[in-house]
C-alpha positions in Angstrom: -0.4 -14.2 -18.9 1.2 -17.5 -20.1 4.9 -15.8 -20.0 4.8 -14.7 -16.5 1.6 -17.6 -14.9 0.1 -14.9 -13.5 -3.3 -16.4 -11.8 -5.6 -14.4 -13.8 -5.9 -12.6 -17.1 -5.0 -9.1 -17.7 -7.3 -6.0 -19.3 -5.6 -4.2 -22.2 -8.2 -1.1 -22.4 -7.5 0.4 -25.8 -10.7 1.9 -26.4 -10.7 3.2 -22.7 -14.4 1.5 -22.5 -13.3 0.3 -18.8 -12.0 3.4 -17.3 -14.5 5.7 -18.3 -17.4 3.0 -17.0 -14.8 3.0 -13.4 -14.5 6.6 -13.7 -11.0 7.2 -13.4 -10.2 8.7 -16.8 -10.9 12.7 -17.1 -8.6 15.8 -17.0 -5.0 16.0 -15.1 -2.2 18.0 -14.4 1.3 17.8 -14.4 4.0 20.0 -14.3 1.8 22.8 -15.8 0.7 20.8 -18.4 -3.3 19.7 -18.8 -4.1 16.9 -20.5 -6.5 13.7 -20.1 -5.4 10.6 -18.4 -6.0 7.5 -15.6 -6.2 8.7 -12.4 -4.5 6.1 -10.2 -7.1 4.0 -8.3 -7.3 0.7 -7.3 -10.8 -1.5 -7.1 -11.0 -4.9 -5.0 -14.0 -6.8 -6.8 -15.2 -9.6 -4.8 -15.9 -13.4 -5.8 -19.3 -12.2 -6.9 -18.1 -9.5 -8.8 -19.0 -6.4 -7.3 -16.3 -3.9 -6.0 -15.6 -4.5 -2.0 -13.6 -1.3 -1.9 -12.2 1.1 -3.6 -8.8 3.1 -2.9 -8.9 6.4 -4.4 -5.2 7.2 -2.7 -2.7 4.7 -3.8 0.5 5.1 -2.6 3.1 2.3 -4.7 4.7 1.4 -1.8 2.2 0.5 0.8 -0.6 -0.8 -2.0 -0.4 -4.6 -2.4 -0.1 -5.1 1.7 -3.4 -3.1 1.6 -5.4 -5.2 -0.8 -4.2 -8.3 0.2 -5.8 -7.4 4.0 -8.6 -6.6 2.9 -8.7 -9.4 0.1 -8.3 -11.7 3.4 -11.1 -10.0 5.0 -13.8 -10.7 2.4 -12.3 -14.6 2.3 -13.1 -15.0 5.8 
């Protein structure tokens, strides 16, 4: 947090407590193989804490434009 002053503190999830609780950890594929991993998801949690939204198909690209609409809609 300090090295970059990034405005908020970041989740190392070791123990995978928070994904399993967001549901985004389970079975995957690729290229033939099966094995368990993150599914990528994003969640917008509001001021209170409770998730505004969540966006179950995040494309890299066109991601942060999206959240930061929305993140302006819940701030009024």
């Amino acid at each position: 947090m300090n090295k970059y002053d990034l405005p908020f503190t970041l989740l190392a999830d070791e123990s995978k407590e928070v994904v399993k609780k967001y549901g985004v950890w389970g079975p995957k594929k690729f290229m033939g193989r099966a094995y368990e991993g993150t599914s990528r998801m994003s969640f917008l949690i509001d001021p209170e804490g409770k998730v505004a939204r969540v966006y179950e198909k995040v494309k890299p690209g066109d991601h942060a434009g999206e959240v930061l609409r929305d993140r302006a809609a819940i701030d009024g």
